[in-house]
Structures are given as structure tokens and as C-alpha cells.
N, C-alpha and C positions, 0 to 999 in steps of 0.2 A: 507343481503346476497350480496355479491360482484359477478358481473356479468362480463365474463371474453368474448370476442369474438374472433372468431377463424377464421383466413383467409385459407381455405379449408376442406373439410368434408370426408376424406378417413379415415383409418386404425387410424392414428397416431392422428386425432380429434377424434377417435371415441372412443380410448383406454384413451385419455384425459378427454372424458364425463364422462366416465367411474369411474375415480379419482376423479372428480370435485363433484361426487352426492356425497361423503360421505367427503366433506370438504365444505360446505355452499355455493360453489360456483355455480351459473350458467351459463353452458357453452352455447354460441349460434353461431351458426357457419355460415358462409359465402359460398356457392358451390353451383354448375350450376344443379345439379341432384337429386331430391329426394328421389332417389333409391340411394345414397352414403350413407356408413356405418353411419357417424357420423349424418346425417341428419334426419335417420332413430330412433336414439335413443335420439335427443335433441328436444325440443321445438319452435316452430314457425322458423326453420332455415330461412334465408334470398338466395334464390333463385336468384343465379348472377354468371356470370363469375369472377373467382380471380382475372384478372386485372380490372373487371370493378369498379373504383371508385367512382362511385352514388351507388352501392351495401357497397362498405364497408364505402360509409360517413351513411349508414342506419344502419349497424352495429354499429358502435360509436355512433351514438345517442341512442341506446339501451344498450352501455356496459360502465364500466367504465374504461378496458383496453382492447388494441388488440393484438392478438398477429398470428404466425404464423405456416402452417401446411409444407407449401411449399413457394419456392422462385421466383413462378412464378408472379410475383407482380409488377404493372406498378411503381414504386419510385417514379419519378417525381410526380404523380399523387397523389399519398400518402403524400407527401410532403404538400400540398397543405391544405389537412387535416389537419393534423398536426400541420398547423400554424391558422389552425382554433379551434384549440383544442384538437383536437384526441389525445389520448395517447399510442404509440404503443410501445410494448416492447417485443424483443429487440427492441430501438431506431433506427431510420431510417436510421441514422449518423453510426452507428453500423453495418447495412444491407449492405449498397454502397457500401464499399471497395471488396465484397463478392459475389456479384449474378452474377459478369460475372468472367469466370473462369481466363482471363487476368491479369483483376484488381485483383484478386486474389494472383495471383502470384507475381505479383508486388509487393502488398501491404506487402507480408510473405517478400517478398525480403526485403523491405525497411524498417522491424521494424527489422530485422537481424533473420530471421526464417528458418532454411532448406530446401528448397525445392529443385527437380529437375531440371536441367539443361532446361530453354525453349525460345522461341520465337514468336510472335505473327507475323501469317502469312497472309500478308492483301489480300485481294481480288485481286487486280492485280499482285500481286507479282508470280515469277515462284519458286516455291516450291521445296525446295529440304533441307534435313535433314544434319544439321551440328553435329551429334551426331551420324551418323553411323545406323546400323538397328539392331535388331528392336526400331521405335521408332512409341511414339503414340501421335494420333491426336485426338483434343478434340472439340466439339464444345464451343460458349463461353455461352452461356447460352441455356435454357431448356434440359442440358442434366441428364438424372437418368436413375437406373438400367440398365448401359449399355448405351443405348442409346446415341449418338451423342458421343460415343467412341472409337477409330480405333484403332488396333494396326497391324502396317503395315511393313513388311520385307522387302522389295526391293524401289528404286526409282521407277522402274515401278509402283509399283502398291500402290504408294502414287502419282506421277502423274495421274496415272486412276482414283482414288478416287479423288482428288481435284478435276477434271474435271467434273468427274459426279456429284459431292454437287456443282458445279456452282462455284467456287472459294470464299464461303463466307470469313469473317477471322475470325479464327480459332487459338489455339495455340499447336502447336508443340512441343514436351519435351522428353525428352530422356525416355530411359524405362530403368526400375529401377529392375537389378537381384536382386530381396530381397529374404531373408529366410525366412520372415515370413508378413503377413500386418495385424496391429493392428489399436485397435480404443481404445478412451476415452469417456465420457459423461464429460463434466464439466460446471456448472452452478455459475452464480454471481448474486449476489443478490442488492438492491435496496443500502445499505450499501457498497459495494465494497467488501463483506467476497464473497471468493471464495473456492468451496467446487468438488471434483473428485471423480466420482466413479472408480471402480479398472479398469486397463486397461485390455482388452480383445486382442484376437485373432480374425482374421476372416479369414473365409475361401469364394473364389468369383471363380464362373462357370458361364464363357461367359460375362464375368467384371458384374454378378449379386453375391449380397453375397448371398448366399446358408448355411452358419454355422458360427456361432458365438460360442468361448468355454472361461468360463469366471472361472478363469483371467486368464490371460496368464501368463507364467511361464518365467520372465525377469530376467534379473540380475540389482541390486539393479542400479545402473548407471543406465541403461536405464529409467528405472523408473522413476529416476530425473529430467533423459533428458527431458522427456514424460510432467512431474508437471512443467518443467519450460516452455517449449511450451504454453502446454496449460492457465499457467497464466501471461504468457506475451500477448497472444492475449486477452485473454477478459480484461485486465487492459486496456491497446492499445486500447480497441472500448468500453472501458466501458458499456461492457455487461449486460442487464438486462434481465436474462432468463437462457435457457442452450443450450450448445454448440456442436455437435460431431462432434470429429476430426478425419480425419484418416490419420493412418501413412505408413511409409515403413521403416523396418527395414532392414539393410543390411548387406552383413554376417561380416564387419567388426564392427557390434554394431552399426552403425551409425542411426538414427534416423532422414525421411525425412517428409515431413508434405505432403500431398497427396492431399485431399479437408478437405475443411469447409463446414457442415450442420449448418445455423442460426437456429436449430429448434432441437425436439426430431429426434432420427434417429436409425432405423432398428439396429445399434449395439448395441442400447441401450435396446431392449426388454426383453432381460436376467432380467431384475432389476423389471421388475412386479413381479415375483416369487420370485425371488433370493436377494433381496434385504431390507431395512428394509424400505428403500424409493423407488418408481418407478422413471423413470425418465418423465414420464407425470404428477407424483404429485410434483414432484420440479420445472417445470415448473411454473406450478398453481401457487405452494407457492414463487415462484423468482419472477413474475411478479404480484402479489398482495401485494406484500413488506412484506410478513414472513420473520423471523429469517429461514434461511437454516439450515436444519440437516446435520448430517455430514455418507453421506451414506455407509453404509456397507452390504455387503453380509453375508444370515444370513445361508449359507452351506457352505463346502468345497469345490465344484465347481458346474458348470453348464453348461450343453450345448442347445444352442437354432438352429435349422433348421426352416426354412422358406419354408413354403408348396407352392409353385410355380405350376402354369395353365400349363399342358402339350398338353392341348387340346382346343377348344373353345365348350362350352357346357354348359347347366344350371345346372349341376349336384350339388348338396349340398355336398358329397362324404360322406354318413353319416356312411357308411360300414366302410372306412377308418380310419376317425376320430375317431371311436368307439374302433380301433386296437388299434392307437395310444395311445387314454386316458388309457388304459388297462396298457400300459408299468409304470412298478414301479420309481415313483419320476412324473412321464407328468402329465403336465399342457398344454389342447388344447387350443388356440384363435383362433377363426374360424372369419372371418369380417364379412360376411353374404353379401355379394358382389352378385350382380345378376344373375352374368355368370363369366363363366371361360375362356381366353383366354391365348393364350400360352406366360407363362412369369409371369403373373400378378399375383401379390402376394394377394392369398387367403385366409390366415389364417403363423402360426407361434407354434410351440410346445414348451418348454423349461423343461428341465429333471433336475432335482434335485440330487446331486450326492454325494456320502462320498469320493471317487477315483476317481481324476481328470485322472488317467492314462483309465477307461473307455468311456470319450468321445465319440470319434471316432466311438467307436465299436458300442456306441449307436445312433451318427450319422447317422450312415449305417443302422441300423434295422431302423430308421426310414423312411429311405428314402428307403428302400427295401419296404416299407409297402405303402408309399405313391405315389413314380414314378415306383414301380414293376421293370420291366427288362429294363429299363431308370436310376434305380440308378447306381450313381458311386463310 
């Protein structure tokens, strides 16, 4: 049995135990709370903060790869392992150019990658938007679902805001009228074969994604655009693992690169149901050095919502969930998370579809069912 460890235990290690029990593998997970999802369903977890590295050098001595849930991760620190033996995949070399949103953008810049227009705005610096309004501010690391992401209309009140975040530095980047924002999953494997699942839509309320509808309905170009992005980066960081990308499409076709996920990512949940691989069992299989399948969607379409906390409460919402499973084509994942707070992603639905033109409408009964007179 190959024993795979996991650098955090929310949702996305929990859906990956999940995979792991019916492919020989054992998963063991790295996290600070033994009430987190994945914790809850693996064996003997190792109880530690993500960046603490005497937790994850206990990890590697118990696994024969590591890999990752999140990017909250000290590098330096990791590194150190690393030259001790740890084998972490993706590779480390891989992670850096990625976990701060600057270096990021640089790095897209500099293997010739589309991105928006930006600038990194240092701490001393007096702040002001060479791109006109609106434009948004990012922070440069731990920023998710929103989080540590501004999107600001006037100088005034991108002044008011730097001032109250203390002038950390941050990057600044134009904002991007797209028609539509899309995502990919794509995975490389120990060989360098690089394998894509279909590209999606997403749909995001309050910069959280709230609907994924899969596949998104491109024109054959884009599409290529999309395959060539995507295997220009993981070639570029010789990728071992899988990747989500997400993009911005603009109404003239143009195709912008948005962020990098080094890990599974919320666009890619469609593919537990919808698919003939998940994207938490290619994982597994990318970073235990399987031969990669070549993933496909086994319907005509799908649409996945994200069941989001509107409240803080221990509620299980078993009423709810019950409506949901009832809808023709759902599949519920609930995490089993201990309480609900507002925002926090508590579970995810995904509906199985022959008429990708019903989406939408099934979107909305969902969320009619789940956030009541709060749907949009």
C-alpha cells in the first residue's frame, strides 16, 4: 500500500481520503483540528499547524509522498526537508514561483502567459491606480474565497483602504470587463504526459465561486488558447500533480490567466460525479507515478453549486439537504464541518444533465432551496 500525506485536512483532503480508500492508497493528513473533515475520516492524522515543519517532517516519515491541500505553507522550511529526503509533489521548485500572488504574475509574465495589466505596490509607496477605475487589489499571499480581495472605484477609496490595511505590499491590476470566467483542472504526471479535463464556467458572488456549469460552451480557438496555457505552465514548473487555472475571457475572445491553484480546486468538483476520473483520484494517481487517464465527462453537462454558511450555527441542515438529494440527476457532499459560519463552504451539489441549456434554472432551484429569500 503506498501512503500518500496530505498538507491540510478540510473538504478537498477529505474528498481525496475519499478516493484514496478504493485505490490502495493511504491517505494521512497534516491539520491543526480534529474536528476538520479529512481528520475526521483518516487514521491517526498528525495534529499541527500547516506551516509548522516538525509536523510535516512527521508526516514524511510516515508517508512515501507529500503533497498539498492548501498554499499556506512555510517553503523555506519545507525546503529544508526536502534536502533531507521528503518527497513533495508538486515539487517545491514548482510551488515558489506561485504562492505569492506578485511572484505570480511575474512568473506568467515572463514564460510569455496572458495576464492583466499589474503592479506591485510596496508599503511605502503612495498608491494610486495607473489603469483607471475600477481596479483591484490583492493581497499577496493567504488570500481565498474572496478574502484579501478589493475591488475599488475611485482613488478615494483605494487611498482609504491602503491606509486602513496599514500599507502592506500588495498588487494592484486592472480589472478585467470579461464575458465570461472560466477554469481548467490539468494534471502532469511523473513522465511529463499532460492530460485536461474539459473547461468549465464559473460563476463568483462577492469574488466567492457560488456555480460552476461544465463545459463551457467556447469556440474551438479558445479552447486551444486555454490547452496551450495550460501546458505551457506545468511543462515551465515540471509539474507533478494537478493544477486549476482560472481564467478571464474577454469579449473580444481574448483569454487572460487570473490565478493558479497548485492543488485540487473548488472548479474542479464537477468531475467526482461527472467524470470518469475525479480530480482528487488524479491527484493520487499523478503523484504515486500512475500512468494518467485521459479524463472525460461521462454526461452531457453538469452543473455544481456550492452550499455556502449564511449564518453562524451548528445546524447540519438535514431538511435542506434532503430537498436537494430529491432533485433528478443530485449528487449531495455534505463535509460534516462542525458549524456554519457565514461564507464557509459546507457541502457542494452537482446535477447530472442531458440539456446543458437547463443549468441555470437548476442553479436557482437550488439555491432557492438552500439560501431561501437570499437566492439570487
Amino acid at each position: 500500500m503506498k501512503k500518500v500525506g496530505v498538507i491540510g485536512g478540510g473538504q478537498l483532503a477529505w474528498m481525496m481520503a475519499k478516493e484514496a480508500k478504493s485505490r490502495a492508497i493511504e491517505l494521512i493528513v497534516q491539520t491543526p483540528n480534529p474536528d476538520d473533515p479529512a481528520a475526521k475520516i483518516t487514521q491517526n492524522p498528525i495534529l499541527g499547524a500547516i506551516a509548522d515543519a516538525k509536523s510535516t517532517q512527521k508526516l514524511g516519515d510516515r508517508c512515501d509522498v507529500i503533497t498539498f491541500e492548501n498554499e499556506f505553507v512555510n517553503l523555506e522550511e519545507l525546503k529544508v526537508l526536502a534536502r533531507q529526503g521528503a518527497c513533495f509533489r508538486p515539487h517545491l521548485t514548482s510551488l515558489e514561483p506561485l504562492l505569492d500572488k506578485a511572484d505570480q504574475r511575474q512568473y506568467l509574465q515572463k514564460i510569455r502567459l496572458p495576464v492583466p495589466r499589474f503592479q506591485v505596490i510596496d508599503k511605502d509607496a503612495k498608491i494610486t491606480s495607473e489603469y483607471g477605475f475600477p481596479v483591484v487589489l490583492k493581497a499577496r499571499r493567504h488570500g481565498y474565497d474572496g478574502r484579501g480581495t478589493f475591488i475599488l472605484y475611485s482613488q478615494n477609496e483605494l487611498e482609504s483602504l491602503w491606509n486602513r490595511l496599514e500599507r502592506p505590499s500588495m498588487l494592484l491590476e486592472e480589472f478585467i470587463p470579461f464575458t465570461c470566467e472560466l477554469a481548467v483542472m490539468a494534471a502532469r504526471g511523473v513522465n511529463g504526459e499532460i492530460v485536461l479535463y474539459p473547461v468549465v464556467e464559473t460563476e463568483q458572488e462577492k469574488q466567492v465561486c457560488r456555480r460552476v456549469l461544465a463545459p463551457a460552451m467556447l469556440p474551438l480557438e479558445v479552447k486551444a488558447e486555454i490547452q496551450r496555457i495550460a501546458e505551457t505552465l506545468l511543462d515551465r514548473l515540471q509539474v507533478v500533480g494537478i493544477f486549476g487555472i482560472e481564467l478571464f475571457l474577454t469579449p473580444d475572445n481574448r483569454v487572460l490567466v487570473n490565478e493558479i491553484a497548485p492543488r485540487t480546486h473548488n472548479s474542479g468538483h464537477f468531475t467526482l460525479d461527472a467524470c470518469n476520473i475525479s480530480q482528487f483520484a488524479m491527484q493520487l494517481e499523478a503523484v504515486t507515478g500512475m500512468p494518467l487517464k485521459s479524463p472525460q465527462m461521462t454526461c452531457n453537462s453538469a452543473v455544481m453549486v456550492n452550499l455556502l454558511g449564511l449564518e453562524n450555527s451548528h445546524s447540519d441542515y438535514l431538511t435542506q439537504r434532503e430537498q436537494l438529494a430529491a432533485i433528478p440527476g443530485a449528487v449531495v457532499h455534505w463535509y460534516s464541518k462542525s458549524e456554519s459560519r457565514i461564507g464557509r463552504k459546507l457541502g457542494h451539489v452537482t446535477v447530472l444533465l442531458e440539456d446543458a441549456n437547463k443549468s441555470r434554472a437548476i442553479a436557482q432551484r437550488i439555491e432557492s432551496i438552500w439560501y431561501g429569500r437570499s437566492a439570487t
